[in-house]
N, C-alpha and C positions, 0 to 999 in steps of 0.2 A: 229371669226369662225361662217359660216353661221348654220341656222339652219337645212337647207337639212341633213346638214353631220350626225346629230342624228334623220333622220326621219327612225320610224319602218320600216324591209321590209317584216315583216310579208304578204303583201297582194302577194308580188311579187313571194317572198316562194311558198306561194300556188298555187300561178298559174302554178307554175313548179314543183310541187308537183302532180299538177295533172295529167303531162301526164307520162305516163307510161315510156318511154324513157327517157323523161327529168329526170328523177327519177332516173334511174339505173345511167344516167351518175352525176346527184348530189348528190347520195350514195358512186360512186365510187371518186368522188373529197372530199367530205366534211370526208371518212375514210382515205384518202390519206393524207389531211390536219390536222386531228385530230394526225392522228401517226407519222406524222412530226414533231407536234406541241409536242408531249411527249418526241420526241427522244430528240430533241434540248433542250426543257425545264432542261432535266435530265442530258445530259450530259452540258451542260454551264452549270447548278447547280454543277454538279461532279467537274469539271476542275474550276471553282469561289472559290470553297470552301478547293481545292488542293492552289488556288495559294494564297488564304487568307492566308492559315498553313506558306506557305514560307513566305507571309509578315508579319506576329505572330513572326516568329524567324528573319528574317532579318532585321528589325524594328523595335523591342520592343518598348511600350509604354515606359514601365519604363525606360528604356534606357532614351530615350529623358527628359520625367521631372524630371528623376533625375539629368539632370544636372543642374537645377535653384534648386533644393535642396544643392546643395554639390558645388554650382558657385566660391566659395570662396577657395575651395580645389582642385577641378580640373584643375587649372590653372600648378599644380607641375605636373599631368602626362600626359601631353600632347606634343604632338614630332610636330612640325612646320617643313611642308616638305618644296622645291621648289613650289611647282604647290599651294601653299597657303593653302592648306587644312591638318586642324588640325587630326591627327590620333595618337590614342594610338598602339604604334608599339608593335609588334607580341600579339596582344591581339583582338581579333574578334570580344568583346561585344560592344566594340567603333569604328568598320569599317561600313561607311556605306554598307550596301549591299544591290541589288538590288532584284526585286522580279527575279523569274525565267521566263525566257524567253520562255519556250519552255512549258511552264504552260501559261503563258497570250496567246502566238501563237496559241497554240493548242484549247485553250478557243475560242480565236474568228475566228479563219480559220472555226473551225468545223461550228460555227454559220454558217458563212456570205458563205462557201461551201453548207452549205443543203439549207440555204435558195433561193439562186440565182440559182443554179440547180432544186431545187426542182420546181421554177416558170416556166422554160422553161420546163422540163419534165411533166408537168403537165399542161404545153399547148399544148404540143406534143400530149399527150395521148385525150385530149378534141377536138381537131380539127380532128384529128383522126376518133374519134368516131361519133362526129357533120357530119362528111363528111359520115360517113357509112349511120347515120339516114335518110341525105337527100336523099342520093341514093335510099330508100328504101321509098322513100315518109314518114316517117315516122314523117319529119317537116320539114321546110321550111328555109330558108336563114338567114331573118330575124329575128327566133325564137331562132335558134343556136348563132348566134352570139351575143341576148340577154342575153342566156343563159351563155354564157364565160363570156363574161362581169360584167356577175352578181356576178359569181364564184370569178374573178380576184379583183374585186372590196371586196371580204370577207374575200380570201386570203392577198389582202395589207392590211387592217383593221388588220386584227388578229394580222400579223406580226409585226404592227409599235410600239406596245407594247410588241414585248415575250423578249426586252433586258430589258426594268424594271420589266417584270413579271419575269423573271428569277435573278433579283440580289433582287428584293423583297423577292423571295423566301429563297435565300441564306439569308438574313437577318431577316428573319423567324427561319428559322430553328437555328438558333445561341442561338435566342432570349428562340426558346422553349427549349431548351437544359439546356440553367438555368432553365427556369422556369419548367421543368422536373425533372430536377435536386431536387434530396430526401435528405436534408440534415439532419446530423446525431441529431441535439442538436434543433436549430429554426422550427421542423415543424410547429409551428403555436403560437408565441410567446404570444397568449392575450390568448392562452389554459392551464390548469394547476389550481393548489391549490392556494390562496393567506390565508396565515393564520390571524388572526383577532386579534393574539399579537406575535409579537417579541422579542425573548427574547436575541438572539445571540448565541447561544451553536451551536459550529461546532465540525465535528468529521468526520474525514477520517479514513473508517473501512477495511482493507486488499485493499490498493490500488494499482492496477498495474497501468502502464501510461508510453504510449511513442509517441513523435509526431508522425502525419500523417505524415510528410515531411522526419522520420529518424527510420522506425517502428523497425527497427531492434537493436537502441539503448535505451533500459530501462534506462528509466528517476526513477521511483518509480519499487517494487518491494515488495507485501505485506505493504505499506507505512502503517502504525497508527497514528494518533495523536485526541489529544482532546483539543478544547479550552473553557472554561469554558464562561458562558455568563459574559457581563461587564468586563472581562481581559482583559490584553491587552499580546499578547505573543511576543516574538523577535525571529525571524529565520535568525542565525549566519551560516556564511559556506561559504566553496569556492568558485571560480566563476565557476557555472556551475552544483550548487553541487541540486539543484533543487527551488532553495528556491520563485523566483520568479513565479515557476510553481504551487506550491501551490496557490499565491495568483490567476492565472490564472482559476485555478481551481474553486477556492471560487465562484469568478465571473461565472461560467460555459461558461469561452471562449472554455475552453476542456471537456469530458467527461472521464473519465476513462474506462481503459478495462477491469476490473476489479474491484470488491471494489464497494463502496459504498460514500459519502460523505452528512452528514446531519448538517441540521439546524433545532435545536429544534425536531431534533430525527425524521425528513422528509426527506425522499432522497429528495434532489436538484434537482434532475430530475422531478418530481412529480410537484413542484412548476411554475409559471406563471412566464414567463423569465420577464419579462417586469417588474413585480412586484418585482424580487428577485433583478433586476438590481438597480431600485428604494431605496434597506432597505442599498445599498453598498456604499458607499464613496473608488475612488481609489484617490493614486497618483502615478503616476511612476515617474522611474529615469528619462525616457525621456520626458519632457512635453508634450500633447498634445493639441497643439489650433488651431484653424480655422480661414480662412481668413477672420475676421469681427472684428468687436470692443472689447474692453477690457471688455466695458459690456456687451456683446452679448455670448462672454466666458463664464463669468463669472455665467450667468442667465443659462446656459449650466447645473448648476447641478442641478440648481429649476424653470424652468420656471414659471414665473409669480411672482415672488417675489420684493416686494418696491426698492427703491433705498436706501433706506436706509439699509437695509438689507443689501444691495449688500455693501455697504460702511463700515456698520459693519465687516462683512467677510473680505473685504480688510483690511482692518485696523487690525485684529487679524492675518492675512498672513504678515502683514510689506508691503503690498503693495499699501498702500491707497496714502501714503506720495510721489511715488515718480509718479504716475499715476495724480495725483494732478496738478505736475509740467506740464504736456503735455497741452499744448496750448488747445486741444481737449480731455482733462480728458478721462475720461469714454468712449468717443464715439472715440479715436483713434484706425485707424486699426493699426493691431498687422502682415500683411502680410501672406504669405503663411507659414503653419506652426511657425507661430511666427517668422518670419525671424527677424522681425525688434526691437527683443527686445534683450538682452543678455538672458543666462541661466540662472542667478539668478532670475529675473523681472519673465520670464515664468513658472518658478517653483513656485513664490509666486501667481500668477494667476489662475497658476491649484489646490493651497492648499487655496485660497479663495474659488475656487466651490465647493472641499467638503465642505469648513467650512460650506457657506451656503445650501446645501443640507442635513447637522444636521441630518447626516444616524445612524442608527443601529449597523452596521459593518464597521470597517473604516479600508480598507488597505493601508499600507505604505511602497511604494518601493524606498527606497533612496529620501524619500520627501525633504531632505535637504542638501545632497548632493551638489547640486551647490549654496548655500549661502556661504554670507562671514561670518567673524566670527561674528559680531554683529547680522547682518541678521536670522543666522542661530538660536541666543540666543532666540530673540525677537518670531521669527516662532515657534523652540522649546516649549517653554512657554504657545505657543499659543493651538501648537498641544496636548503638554501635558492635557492640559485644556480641550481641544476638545475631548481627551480618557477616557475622564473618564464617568463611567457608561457604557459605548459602549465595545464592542466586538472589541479587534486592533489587527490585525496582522502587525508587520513591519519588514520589509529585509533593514539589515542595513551592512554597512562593516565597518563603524566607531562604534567600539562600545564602543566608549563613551556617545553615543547619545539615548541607549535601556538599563544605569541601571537601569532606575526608571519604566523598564518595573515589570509587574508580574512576569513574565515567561521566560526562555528563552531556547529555542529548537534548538543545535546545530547538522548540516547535512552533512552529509561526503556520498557521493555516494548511495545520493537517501536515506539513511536511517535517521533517528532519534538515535545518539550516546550519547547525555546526556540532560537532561532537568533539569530547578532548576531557581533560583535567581541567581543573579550577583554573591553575597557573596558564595552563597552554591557549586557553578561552580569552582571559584574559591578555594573555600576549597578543594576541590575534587583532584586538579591537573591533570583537564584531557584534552580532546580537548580546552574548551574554554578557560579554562589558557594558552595552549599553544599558543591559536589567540590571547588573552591581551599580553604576550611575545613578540612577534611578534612586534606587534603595537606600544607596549612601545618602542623596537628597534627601528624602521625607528622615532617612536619620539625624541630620543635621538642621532639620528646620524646627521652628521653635513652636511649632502650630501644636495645638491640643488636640493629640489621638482624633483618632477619627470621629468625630463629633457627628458624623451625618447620623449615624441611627441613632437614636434614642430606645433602645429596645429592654425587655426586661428580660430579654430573653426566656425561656421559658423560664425563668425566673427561679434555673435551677436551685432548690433551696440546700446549698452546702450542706448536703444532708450529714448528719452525725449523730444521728438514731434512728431508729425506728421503733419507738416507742407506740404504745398503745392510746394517744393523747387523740381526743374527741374536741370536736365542736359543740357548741351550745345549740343543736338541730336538731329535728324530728327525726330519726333513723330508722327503718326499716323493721327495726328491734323493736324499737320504741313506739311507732305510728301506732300500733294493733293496742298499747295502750293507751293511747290519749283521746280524750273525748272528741276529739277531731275525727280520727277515726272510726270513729262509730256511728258517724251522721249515716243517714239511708242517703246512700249513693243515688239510686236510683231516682228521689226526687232531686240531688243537686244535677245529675244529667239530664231532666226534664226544667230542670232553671235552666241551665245551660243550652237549653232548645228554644229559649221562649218566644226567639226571631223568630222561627219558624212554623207557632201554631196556627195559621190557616192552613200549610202543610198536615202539619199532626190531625187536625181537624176533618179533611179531607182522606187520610189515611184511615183513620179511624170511618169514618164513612166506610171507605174501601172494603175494611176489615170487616163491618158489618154485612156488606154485600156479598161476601165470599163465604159468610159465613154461614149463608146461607141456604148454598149449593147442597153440602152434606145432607143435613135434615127433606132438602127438598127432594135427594137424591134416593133416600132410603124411603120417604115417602111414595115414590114411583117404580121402586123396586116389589115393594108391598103391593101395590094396585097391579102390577105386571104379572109379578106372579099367580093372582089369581086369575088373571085373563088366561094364564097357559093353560089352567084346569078348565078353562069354560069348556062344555060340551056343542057351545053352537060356536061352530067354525066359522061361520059370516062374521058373528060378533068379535071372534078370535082375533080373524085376520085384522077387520077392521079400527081395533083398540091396538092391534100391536104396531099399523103404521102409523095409527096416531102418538103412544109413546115412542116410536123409533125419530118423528120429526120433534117431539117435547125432547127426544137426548140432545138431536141435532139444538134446537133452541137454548138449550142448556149449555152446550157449547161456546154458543157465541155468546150467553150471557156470563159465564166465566171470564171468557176473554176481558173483557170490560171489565168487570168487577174485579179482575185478579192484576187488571191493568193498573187501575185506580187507586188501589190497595197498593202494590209494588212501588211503582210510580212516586206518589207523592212520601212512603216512607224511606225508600232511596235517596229521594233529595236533600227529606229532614235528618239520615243518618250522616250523609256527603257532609252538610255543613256541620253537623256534631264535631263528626273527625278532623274537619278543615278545623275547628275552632280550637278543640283540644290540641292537636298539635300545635299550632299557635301557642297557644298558653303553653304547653310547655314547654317547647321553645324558649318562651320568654320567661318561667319559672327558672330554667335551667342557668341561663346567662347572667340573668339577675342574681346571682347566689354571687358571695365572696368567693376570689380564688382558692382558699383555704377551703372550702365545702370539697371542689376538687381533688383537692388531696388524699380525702375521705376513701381506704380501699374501695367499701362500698359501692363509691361516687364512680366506679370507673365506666369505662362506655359500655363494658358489656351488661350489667346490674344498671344501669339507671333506669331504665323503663320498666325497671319489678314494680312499681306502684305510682301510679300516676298520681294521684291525690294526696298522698307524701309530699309528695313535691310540690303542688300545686299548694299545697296549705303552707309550706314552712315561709317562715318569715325571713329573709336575709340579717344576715347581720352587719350588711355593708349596705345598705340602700342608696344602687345607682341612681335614680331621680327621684330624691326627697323635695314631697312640694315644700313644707316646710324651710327644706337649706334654705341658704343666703348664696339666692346667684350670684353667679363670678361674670361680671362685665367686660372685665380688663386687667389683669393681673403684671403687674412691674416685675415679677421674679426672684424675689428675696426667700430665699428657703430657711428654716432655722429645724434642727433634729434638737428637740430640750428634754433631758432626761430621760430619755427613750429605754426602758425595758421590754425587751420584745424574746418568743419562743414561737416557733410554727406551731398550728394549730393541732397539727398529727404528733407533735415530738414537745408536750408544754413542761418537760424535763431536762431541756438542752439547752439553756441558755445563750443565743447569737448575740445580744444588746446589753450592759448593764447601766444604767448611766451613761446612757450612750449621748455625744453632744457633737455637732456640728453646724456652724453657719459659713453660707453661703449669700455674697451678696449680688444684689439685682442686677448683672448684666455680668455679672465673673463665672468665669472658669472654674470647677471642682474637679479634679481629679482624684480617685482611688484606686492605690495602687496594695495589692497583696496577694499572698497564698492562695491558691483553692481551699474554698470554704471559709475563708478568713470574717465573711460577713459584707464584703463590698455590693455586691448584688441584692442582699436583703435591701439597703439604702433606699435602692432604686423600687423595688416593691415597698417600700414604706411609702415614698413620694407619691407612686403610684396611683397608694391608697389598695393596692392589693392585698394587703392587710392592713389588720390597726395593732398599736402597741397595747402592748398589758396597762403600761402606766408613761408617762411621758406625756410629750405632744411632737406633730411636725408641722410646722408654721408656715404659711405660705404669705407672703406680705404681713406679717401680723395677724392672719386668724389661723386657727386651730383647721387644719382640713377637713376634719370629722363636722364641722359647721357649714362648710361649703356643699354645692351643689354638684357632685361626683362627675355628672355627665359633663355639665359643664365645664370644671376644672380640666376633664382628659381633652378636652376638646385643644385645650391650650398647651397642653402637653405632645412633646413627638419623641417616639419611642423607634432605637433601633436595636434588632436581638443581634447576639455572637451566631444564632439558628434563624437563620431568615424566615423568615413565615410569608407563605406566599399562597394562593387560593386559589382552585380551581376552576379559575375563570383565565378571561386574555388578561395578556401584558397591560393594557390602558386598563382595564378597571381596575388590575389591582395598585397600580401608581392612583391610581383616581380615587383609591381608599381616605389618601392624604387631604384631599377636597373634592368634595363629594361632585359641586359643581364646578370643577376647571374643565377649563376647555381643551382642544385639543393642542392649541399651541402651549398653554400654559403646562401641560402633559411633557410637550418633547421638548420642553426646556429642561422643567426638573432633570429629563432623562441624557439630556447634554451634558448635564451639570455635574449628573452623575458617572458621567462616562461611558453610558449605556446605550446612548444612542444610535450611534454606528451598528454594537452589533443586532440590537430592534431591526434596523433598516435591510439589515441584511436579510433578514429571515423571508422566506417567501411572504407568509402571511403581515409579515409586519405587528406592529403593534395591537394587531387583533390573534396572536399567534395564542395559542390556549399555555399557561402553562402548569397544568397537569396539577393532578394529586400535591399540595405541598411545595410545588414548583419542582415535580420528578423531572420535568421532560430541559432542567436546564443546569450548568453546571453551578457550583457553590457559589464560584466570584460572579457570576450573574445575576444570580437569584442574589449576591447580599447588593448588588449595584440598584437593583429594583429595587429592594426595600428602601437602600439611601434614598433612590428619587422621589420613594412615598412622604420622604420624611420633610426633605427639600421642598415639597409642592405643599404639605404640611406647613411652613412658616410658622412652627410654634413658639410661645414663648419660652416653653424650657426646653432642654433638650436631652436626653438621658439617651447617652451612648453607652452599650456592654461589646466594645469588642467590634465597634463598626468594621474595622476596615480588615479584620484577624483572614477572610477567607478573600481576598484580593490580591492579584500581582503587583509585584515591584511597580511596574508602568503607571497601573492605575490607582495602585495606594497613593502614588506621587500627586497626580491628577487629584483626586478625591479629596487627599489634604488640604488644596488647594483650595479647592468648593468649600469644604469645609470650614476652612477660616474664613471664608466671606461670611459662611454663613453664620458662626457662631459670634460674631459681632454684635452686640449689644442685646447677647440672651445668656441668660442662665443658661450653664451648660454641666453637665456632671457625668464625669468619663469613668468609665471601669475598665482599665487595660493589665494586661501581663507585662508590655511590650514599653521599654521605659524611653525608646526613643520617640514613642508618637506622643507625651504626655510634657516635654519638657518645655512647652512653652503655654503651658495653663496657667493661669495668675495662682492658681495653689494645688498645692499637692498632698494627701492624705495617705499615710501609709497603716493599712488596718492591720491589726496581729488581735487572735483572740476576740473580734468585737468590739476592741476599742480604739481608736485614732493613736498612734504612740507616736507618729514624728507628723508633722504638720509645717509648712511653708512653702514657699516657692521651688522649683530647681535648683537657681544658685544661691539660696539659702539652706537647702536640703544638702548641698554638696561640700557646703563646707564644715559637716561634722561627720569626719572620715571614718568614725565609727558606727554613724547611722546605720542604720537597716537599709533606707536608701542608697547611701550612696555603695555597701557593700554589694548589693542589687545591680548598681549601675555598673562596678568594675566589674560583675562578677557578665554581666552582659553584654561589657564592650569586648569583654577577653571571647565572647563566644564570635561577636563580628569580626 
């Protein structure tokens, strides 16, 4: 770029500043310019930020990453049309949809109409006027035609930037929107009290409280409570009954609307967020980690802490031993949101970061929950250890796990109904006997763990490396060499247009029309120019109103031509993009779970190369015309010499000869460690991977022969991590059959024990629930998945951990549905929990990847040396 194009023209300015004429007519262009420049600014701002809203809803973000969150489970609701594109039928959250057309049209017609009229009419008016001056000797040929020049020359300047000045804009305003944006609790987190001792004494004084997201359902209602400093209290209740919201509260993720909540006799409010966040230790049911190392987590709750330190904490979590084993210790990524660990590994991860944060206040929300029994003992122990002296709040639904609390505060509909010791609760015969009741039942009943879900859960893969193991794919690396790559894009995006050439055809038209303009445009600046030299002023004036009405004509025949042109290539681009995304959409889902795994694969890097993706070939192909459809499947599973390694880690051995049968209407339960290999099973059945060498039999055929879509079809799947979609309550039960009806809906959801609190909800069964299922509690969101599973009738059924995030009450209930339902289906359980499992017709105990004790309950229990039954006493002593 030379450097004329940014020399000042201050001097030139002036010189036409100074004639008095020159002046009115550069007053009259540069206000004509200016209110051009605001209409167009404001309305493309208007219609940008109109067609933004339509691409907010027809696009969601979450939509899209949430499908590498939940990759493992969405493969069961998805309908495999003809034309290759995956769609969730009668459900909108999962249709692609396009921005609106008559939004993007009306955005840039209005543009590219003011701006190309506005050129010619405003050379109109200037020539015009030029031609009056020189008749009137007012200036000269020469002078005027500088003068336009100068004009035209500030007018293309200005313009070549009002489309980024106008989407700048748009991306401003969004920006200051947040940053306008007053929020209720963060105004200024480093502002506030920090007190100079901590003691721990909380106390919630007349609390109201109800979400932003559901203001019209009271959560609290005058709530009270007091926790004494160095206690530790347990808050028992049903799912939903508030109990996780307190510790929310502790935290100040919410404020109340009402009431009061102190620390050491300070409203919480008053105090330094940053600071309060600092004196808290949490854990939740659902872990949370980040996509970085095991140490990078773990230094998450004290940055700056030794390694040793960090090894301590692991080692008091039980998690030192098996982070040890990973080729890359400490420094192994753990994937997006910990994909690449099981539930149990990530729960000891997250209760090593409080351990080393050594808080004040230590909240516990189902911190052990996803352990096995040993797991669970050794954590316990630890946690125990770790409360003492501190201030604990813990939300437990096993409550065998909070006798040796202080306190215990049981919650029935947002209130506080009795508080006391285990024993004195107990004495009492009141609610919280009637939850030990309860618990004691489903412990004593012979039903097969929670059979409602079948889920693969995110199909944590007991990670135990983090090797550098590849997929047989086209990679990102690789694409730029494969002769795939090398195709002229350009003609496969004009195959990919082919619907649409009477469009392109038309466009192309257009394009000739407009392109016209230029050549015609410079041709009448030549002929103009020498009219300003003519010496006879009749002829003058009379050729300048004739070109001033050819600008005006010129005008309007841009308008058109630039209509035609815009127009019809707008439409052909809308459907480009509607189809592309489509396709990859449907590239993306179509891939093996294992592609997922792939760093690469993660959601922020997928969309580096479209045509990567679009070319690679799966190595699981969900609808092979080729398979051998599945009509109707009996349910005999057989695993025959299964050698299996993930596809990220082909150095770790999960499977070696791995064998297991399952017959057609029996019970499978797997019982073992975190990481032991029970959850690969269930992704093998899946078909979420395939073995190195083996087979896994379904009736007698090999499943790599069957026809994928079809087999899941027959399959129901429930995760330990419910997955749930941001849509309402009934579509996502209605995931389970596509076409049930509404009653067949509130049955599953009776069955599931969910129905009641549906009914409650203002909105009811059209109640949205949120990102993931954010806006409901754990036992909720896994009640809905049961009902999905229920309404489902599959023939097998693969439970990880159904009933792990439910109360006493309703695991009781649930078990119940459960054994109706698991009646005459293949059923394959993956529990910690050895009370929900002892009345499955057989019991699998994995160590290492291999089956070592194998039979019944009371054939398992009578070798008092078993792994089992050590398991068993080692779990009745915790009841």
């Amino acid at each position: 770029m030379s450097s004329s194009r940014h020399t000042p023209p201050s001097p030139v300015l002036l010189r036409h500043l100074a004639d008095r004429n020159r002046c009115l007519c550069s007053l009259n262009e540069v206000s004509s310019l200016i209110l051009h420049v605001v209409v167009v600014v404001n309305m493309s701002v208007f219609f940008t930020l109109y067609a933004s809203s339509f691409y907010n809803q027809a696009n969601s973000p979450t939509i899209s990453k949430s499908i590498f969150f939940i990759s493992r489970s969405i493969s069961f609701f998805l309908v495999y049309s003809k034309s290759g594109l995956f769609i969730r039928a009668g459900n909108p959250s999962f249709t692609i949809q396009s921005l609106s057309k008559k939004t993007v049209l009306m955005e840039a017609l209005l543009a590219l109409w003011l701006l190309k009229s506005h050129a010619c009419m405003s050379w109109a008016l200037s020539f015009w006027y030029a031609g009056v001056c020189i008749k009137n000797d007012q200036t000269d040929g020469g002078k005027a035609v500088r003068h336009s020049c100068f004009f035209f020359n500030c007018w293309r300047r200005s313009f070549s930037s009002l489309g980024a000045f106008s989407k700048g804009k748009v991306a401003g305003y969004k920006l200051l929107e947040i940053i306008k944006q007053k929020p209720n609790i963060i105004k200024d987190p480093s502002s506030g009290i920090c007190l100079a001792e901590v003691k721990g004494n909380i106390e919630f004084k007349n609390v109201t409280f109800s979400y932003p997201s559901r203001p019209d359902v009271t959560i609290f209602q005058g709530f009270s409570m007091s926790i004494p400093a160095g206690k530790s209290i347990a808050i028992v209740g049903g799912s939903g009954s508030g109990k996780s919201t307190i510790i929310s509260m502790i935290e100040r993720f919410y404020d109340p609307s009402e009431g009061h909540i102190l620390m050491d006799n300070v409203n919480i409010k008053t105090l330094q967020l940053i600071w309060l966040h600092n004196q808290i230790g949490l854990v939740n049911q659902e872990p949370a980690l980040f996509a970085t190392t095991i140490l990078e987590n773990i230094l998450y709750g004290k940055p700056g802490e030794s390694m040793d330190d960090v090894e301590i904490a692991s080692a008091a979590a039980n998690a030192h031993s098996f982070i040890t084993l990973l080729p890359n210790g400490y420094n192994t990524q753990v994937g997006e949101r910990g994909v690449q660990l099981s539930g149990g590994q990530k729960q000891r991860i997250v209760i090593a970061r409080a351990m080393l944060k050594n808080p004040k206040i230590l909240l516990l929300d189902e911190a052990t929950s996803a352990l096995d029994v040993g797991s669970e003992q050794v954590v316990q122990e630890a946690l125990d250890y770790l409360m003492v002296g501190r201030t604990t709040v813990v939300v437990a639904h096993r409550l065998s796990t909070i006798r040796n609390v202080d306190s215990i505060a049981v919650l029935q509909l947002g209130r506080v109904v009795d508080t006391g010791t285990h024993e004195e609760l107990i004495a009492k015969a009141g609610a919280y006997a009637s939850l030990i009741r309860f618990q004691q039942m489903v412990r004593d009943r012979d039903i097969s763990l929670s059979i409602l879900s079948g889920s693969s859960r995110s199909l944590s893969h007991q990670y135990s490396n983090d090797s550098d193991g590849h997929l047989n794919m086209v990679s990102y690396a690789d694409a730029d060499k494969k002769e795939s790559a090398q195709q002229n894009y350009f003609l496969r995006l004009l195959k990919l247009n082919a619907p649409e050439w009477p469009y392109i055809v038309m466009g192309v038209v257009g394009s000739i029309l407009s392109g016209i303009v230029l050549p015609t445009f410079a041709l009448m600046m030549g002929n103009l120019i020498e009219v300003f030299f003519s010496s006879n002023y009749a002829t003058m004036e009379k050729k300048t109103k004739e070109f001033s009405f050819i600008f005006i004509g010129t005008g309007i025949y841009c308008v058109i031509a630039y209509l035609i042109h815009h127009y019809f290539f707008s439409v052909m681009g809308e459907a480009l993009t509607t189809r592309i995304r489509k396709m990859m959409l449907a590239a993306i889902l179509k891939n093996e779970v294992g592609w997922f795994d792939e760093k690469e694969h993660n959601s922020s890097l997928i969309v580096a190369s479209v045509f990567s993706i679009l070319d690679r070939s799966t190595n699981i192909e969900p609808d092979d015309p080729d398979a051998e459809p599945v009509e109707n499947i009996h349910g005999e599973i057989a695993l025959s010499h299964v050698n299996f390694s993930y596809p990220t880690r082909p150095d770790v051995i999960v499977f070696k000869d791995f064998n297991l049968r399952i017959p057609a209407g029996h019970s499978q339960a797997l019982f073992g460690a975190s990481g032991s290999g029970k959850s690969s099973v269930i992704a093998l059945i899946e078909r979420f991977y395939d073995p190195i060498s083996g087979k896994v039999i379904i009736d007698g055929k090999d499943i790599r022969r069957l026809n994928l879509q079809a087999l899941r079809r027959r399959i129901g799947l429930v995760q330990q991590e419910p997955v749930l979609f941001a849509t309402s309550i009934t579509d996502n039960i209605k995931y389970g059959k596509d076409d049930a009806s509404e009653a067949e809906v509130m049955e599953a959801a009776r069955v599931a024990n969910v129905h009641t609190f549906i009914s409650s909800l203002p909105e009811g069964y059209k109640t949205s629930a949120g990102e993931r299922g954010v806006q409901l509690s754990g036992g909720q969101k896994q009640r809905i998945a049961i009902a999905r599973a229920v309404l489902r009738d599959p023939k097998i059924l693969l439970l990880d951990e159904a009933t792990i995030a439910v109360d006493a009450e309703s695991e009781y209930v649930l078990q119940e549905a459960l054994e109706r339902l698991m009646r005459g289906r293949t059923t394959v359980l993956v529990a910690h929990r050895l009370s929900t499992i002892q009345g499955v017709d057989s019991i699998g105990v994995v160590e290492d990847g291999q089956i070592v004790e194998q039979g019944s309950h009371s054939e398992l229990i009578r070798q008092p040396d078993g792994i089992y039954s050590r398991f068993l006493q080692l779990q009745n002593h915790q009841m």
